[in-house]
C-alpha positions in Angstrom: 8.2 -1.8 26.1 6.0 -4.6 26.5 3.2 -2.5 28.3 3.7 0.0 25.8 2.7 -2.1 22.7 0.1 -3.9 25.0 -1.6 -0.3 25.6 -1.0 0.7 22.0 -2.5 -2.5 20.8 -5.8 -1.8 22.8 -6.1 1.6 21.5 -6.4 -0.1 18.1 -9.6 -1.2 19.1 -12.1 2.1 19.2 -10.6 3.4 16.3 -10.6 0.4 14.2 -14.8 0.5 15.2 -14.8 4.2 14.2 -13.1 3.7 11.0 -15.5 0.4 10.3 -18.6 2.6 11.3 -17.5 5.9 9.3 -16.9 3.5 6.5 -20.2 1.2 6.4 -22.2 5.2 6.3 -20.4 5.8 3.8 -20.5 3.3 1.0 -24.3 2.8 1.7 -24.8 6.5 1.3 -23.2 5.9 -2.2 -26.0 5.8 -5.1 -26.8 2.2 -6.6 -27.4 -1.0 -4.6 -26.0 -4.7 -5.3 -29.4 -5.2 -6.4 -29.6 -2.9 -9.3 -27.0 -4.9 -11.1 -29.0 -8.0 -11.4 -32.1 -6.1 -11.9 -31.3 -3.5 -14.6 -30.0 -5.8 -17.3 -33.7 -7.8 -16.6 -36.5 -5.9 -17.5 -38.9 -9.0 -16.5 -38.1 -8.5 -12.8 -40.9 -7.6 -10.8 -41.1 -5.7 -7.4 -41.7 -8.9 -5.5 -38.4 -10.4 -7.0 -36.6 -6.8 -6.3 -37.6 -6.9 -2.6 -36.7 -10.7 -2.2 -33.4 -9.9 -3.3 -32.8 -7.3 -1.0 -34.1 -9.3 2.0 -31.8 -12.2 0.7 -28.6 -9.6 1.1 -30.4 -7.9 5.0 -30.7 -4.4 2.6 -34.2 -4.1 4.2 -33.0 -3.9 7.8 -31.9 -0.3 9.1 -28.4 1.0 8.5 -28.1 0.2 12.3 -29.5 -2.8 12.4 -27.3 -4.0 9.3 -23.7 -2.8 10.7 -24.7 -4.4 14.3 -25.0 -7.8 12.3 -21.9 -6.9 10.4 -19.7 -6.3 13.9 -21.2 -9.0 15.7 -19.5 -11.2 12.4 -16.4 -9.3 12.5 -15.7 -9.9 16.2 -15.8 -13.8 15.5 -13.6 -12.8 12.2 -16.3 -13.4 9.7 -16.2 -10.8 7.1 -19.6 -12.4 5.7 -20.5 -13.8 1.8 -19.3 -11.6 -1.2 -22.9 -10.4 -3.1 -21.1 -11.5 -6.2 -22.2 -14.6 -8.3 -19.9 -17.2 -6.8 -20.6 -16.6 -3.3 -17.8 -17.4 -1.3 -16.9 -15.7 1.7 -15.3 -12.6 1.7 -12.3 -13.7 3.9 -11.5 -16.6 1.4 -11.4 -14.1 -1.2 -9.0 -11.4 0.5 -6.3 -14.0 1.7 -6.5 -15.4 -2.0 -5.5 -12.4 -3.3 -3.6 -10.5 -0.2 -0.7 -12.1 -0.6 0.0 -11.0 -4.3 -0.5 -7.3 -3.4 1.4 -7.5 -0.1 4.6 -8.9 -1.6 4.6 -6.5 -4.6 4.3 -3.6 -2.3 7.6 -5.2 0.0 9.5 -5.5 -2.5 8.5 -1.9 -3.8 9.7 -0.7 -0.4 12.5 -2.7 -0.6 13.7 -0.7 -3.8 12.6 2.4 -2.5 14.7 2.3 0.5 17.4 0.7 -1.5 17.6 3.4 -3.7 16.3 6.2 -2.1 18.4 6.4 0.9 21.7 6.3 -0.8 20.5 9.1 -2.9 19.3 11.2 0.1 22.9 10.6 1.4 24.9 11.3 -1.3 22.9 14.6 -2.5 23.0 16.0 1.0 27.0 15.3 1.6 27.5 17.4 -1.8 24.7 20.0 -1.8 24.3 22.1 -5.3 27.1 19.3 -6.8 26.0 17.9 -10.5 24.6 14.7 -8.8 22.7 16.6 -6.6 21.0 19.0 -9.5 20.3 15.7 -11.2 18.9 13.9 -8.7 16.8 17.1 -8.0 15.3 16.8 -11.4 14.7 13.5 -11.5 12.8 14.2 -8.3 10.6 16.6 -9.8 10.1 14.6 -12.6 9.4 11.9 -10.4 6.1 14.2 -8.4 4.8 15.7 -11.8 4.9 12.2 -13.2 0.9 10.8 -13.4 1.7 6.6 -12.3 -1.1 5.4 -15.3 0.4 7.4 -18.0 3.8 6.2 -17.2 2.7 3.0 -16.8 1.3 2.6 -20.5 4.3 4.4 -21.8 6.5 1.7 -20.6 4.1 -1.1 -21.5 4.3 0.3 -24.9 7.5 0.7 -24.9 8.8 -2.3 -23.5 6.3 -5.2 -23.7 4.7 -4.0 -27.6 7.7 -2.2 -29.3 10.8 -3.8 -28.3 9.5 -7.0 -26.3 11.2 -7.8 -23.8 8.9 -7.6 -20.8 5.1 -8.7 -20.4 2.6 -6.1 -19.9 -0.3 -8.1 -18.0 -1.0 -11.0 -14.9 1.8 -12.8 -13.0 2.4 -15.5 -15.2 2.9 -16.9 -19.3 0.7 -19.7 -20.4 3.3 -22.2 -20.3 4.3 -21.1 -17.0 3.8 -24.8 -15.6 5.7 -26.7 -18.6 8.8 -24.5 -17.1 11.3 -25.6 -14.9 11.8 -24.0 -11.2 14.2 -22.0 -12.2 12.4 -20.7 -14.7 9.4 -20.1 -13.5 11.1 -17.9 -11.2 12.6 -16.2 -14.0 9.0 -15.5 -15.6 7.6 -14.4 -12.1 10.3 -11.9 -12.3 9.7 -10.8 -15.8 6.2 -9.9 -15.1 6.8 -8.1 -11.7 9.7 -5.7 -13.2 7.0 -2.8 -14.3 4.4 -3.4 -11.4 7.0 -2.9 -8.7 8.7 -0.1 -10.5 5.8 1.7 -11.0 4.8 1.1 -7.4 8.1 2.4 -6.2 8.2 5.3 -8.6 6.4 8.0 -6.8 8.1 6.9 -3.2 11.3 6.6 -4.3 11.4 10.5 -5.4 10.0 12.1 -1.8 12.0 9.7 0.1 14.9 10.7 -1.6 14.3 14.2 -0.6 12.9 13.8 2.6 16.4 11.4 3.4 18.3 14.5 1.5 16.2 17.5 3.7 17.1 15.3 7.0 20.7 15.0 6.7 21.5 18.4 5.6 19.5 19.4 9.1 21.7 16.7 10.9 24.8 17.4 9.1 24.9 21.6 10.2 25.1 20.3 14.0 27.5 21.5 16.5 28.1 17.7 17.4 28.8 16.8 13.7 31.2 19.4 13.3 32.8 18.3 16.5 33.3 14.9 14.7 34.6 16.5 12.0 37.3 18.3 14.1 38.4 14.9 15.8 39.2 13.8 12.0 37.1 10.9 11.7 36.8 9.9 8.1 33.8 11.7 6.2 32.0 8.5 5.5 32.4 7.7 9.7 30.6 10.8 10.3 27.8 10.3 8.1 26.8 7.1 8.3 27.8 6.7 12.0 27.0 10.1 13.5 24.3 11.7 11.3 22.1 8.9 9.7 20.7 7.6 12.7 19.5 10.8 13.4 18.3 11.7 10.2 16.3 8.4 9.9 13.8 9.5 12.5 11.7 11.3 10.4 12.3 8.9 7.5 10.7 6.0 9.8 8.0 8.0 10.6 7.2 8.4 6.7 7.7 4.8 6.0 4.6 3.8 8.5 2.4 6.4 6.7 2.9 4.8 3.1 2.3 1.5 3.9 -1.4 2.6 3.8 -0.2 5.1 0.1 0.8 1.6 -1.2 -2.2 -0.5 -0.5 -3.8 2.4 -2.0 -1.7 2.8 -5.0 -2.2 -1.1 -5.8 -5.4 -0.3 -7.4 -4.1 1.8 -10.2 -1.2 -0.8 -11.6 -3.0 -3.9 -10.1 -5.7 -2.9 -12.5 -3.7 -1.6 -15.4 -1.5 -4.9 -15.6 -4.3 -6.9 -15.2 -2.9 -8.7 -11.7 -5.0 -10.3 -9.4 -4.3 -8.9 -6.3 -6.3 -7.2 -3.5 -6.5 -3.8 -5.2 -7.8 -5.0 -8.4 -10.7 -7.2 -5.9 -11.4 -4.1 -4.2 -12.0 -2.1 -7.4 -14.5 -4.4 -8.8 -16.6 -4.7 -5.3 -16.9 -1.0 -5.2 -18.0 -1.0 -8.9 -20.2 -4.0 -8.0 -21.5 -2.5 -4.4 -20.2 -5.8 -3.1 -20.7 -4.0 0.6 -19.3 -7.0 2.3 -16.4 -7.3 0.5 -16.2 -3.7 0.1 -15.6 -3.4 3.8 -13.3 -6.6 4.1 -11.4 -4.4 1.9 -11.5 -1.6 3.9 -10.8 -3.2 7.3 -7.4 -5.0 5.5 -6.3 -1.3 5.0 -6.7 0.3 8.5 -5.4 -2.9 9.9 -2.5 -1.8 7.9 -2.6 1.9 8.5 -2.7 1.1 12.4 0.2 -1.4 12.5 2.4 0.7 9.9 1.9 3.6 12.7 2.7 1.3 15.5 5.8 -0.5 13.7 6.9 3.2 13.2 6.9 4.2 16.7 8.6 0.6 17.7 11.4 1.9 15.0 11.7 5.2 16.3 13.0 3.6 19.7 15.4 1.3 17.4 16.8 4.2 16.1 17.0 6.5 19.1 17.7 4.6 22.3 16.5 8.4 23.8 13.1 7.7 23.5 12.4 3.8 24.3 9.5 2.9 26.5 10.8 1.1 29.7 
């Protein structure tokens, strides 16, 4: 197992320089510069100031030239200095905010598996039953569902009409007058609708993806075998038949931890929270290209290791396929 996750680990390598490369071509093929920002909104700005500028950011170097510089910084783990008015370095800025999006996102997996699972389960041991129609429409509803819409229908609902639940940021103004315990209680208050949104759309496929699985599992010879022997219904689905069902499921769950990351823009941005997505948003908008690609990197770091912790689950699961 050990030479297994030291190979996989190096194969990270060329295709984390792939992904950078396709990635740097792409947002400089994007229209607009960093420049244009500053120089639009000033029409005194000459063409000596304009080329200055660019020479100050290394936009006048090749395309080449500019992402060799870039590796070479990202091999000593410099991500550079954010384009933006303050300056700092792009690493300070991702780790600031990293930590916000990354917990929202666990806890959003947390209460997708929480809730997802169960459902899968249940639906599948009574196929066609009145919980299982329900949960079937909820499902639908669930996929058809666009995340923004809902998400100001429940702001409105919730944090404007009846009050009960803040609709922006991670924290009230007199969040440092409070005591501990309440503090904790306000941090909770205003993650209620970000993490529910987030989970939202996962929590409806997983549920049918867990439902699909088990009824596959569930029509085995070896399940009916169980059956025969007359261990207890509950024995000989959550002994016999989920472990086998959860392979798939596993493999789904390290292909959304990239959907998640992703999905952070749209409610990190609508609630106003300042996490990673929201960062990443404004540096596109901005062409912050450093940050732009700190940004990116973050997210097939992710994508990679979701993959990998995947396969390492898969041999968890199913002792049939480990790696000696």
């Amino acid at each position: 197992m050990v030479v297994y996750l030291a190979k996989r680990l190096l194969t990270m390598i060329p295709l984390l320089v792939g992904i950078s490369l396709i990635s740097f071509v792409v947002i400089h093929l994007a229209p607009g510069k960093p420049t244009d920002l500053a120089i639009d909104l000033n029409p005194a700005v000459t063409k000596e100031v304009k080329e200055r500028m660019e020479k100050l950011y290394g936009l006048d170097q090749p395309l080449y030239v500019q992402y060799l510089d870039w590796l070479k910084r990202i091999v000593r783990l410099d991500f550079g200095t954010s384009f933006s008015a303050d300056g700092r370095p792009v690493s300070d800025k991702i780790l600031e905010r990293l930590p916000i999006t990354v917990g929202i996102n666990l806890l959003s997996l947390v209460l997708i598996l929480g809730i997802a699972l169960p459902l899968g389960i249940f639906s599948a041991a009574r196929p066609h039953s009145l919980f299982d129609q329900a949960t079937t429409v909820f499902v639908f509803v669930g996929f058809a569902t666009p995340t923004f819409w809902l998400a100001l229908l429940l702001m409105i609902l919730f944090g404007v009409n009846l009050g009960w639940l803040p609709i922006s940021g991670l924290k009230s103004y007199d969040y440092d007058q409070l005591t501990f315990f309440w503090q904790m209680v306000d941090r909770a208050r205003h993650l209620i609708l970000p993490v529910l949104l987030s989970a939202f759309g996962g929590l409806a496929g997983m549920s049918r993806y867990m439902r699909a699985n088990m009824l596959e599992v569930i029509r085995q010879d070896y399940i009916t075998t169980a059956r025969a022997k007359g261990l207890s219904e509950s024995r000989v689905l959550f002994k016999h038949a989920l472990r086998n069902a959860l392979l798939p499921v596993v493999t789904l769950l390290g292909l959304s931890l990239p959907g998640l990351i992703g999905g952070s823009v749209i409610f990190e941005s609508i609630f106003a929270i300042p996490g990673l997505g929201q960062l990443f948003y404004q540096a596109v908008m901005s062409r912050d290209y450093p940050l732009v690609m700190g940004g990116l990197v973050i997210g097939a770091v992710l994508t990679l290791l979701g993959n990998l912790l995947a396969d390492l689950a898969y041999a968890a699961v199913d002792p049939r396929i480990r790696v000696k």
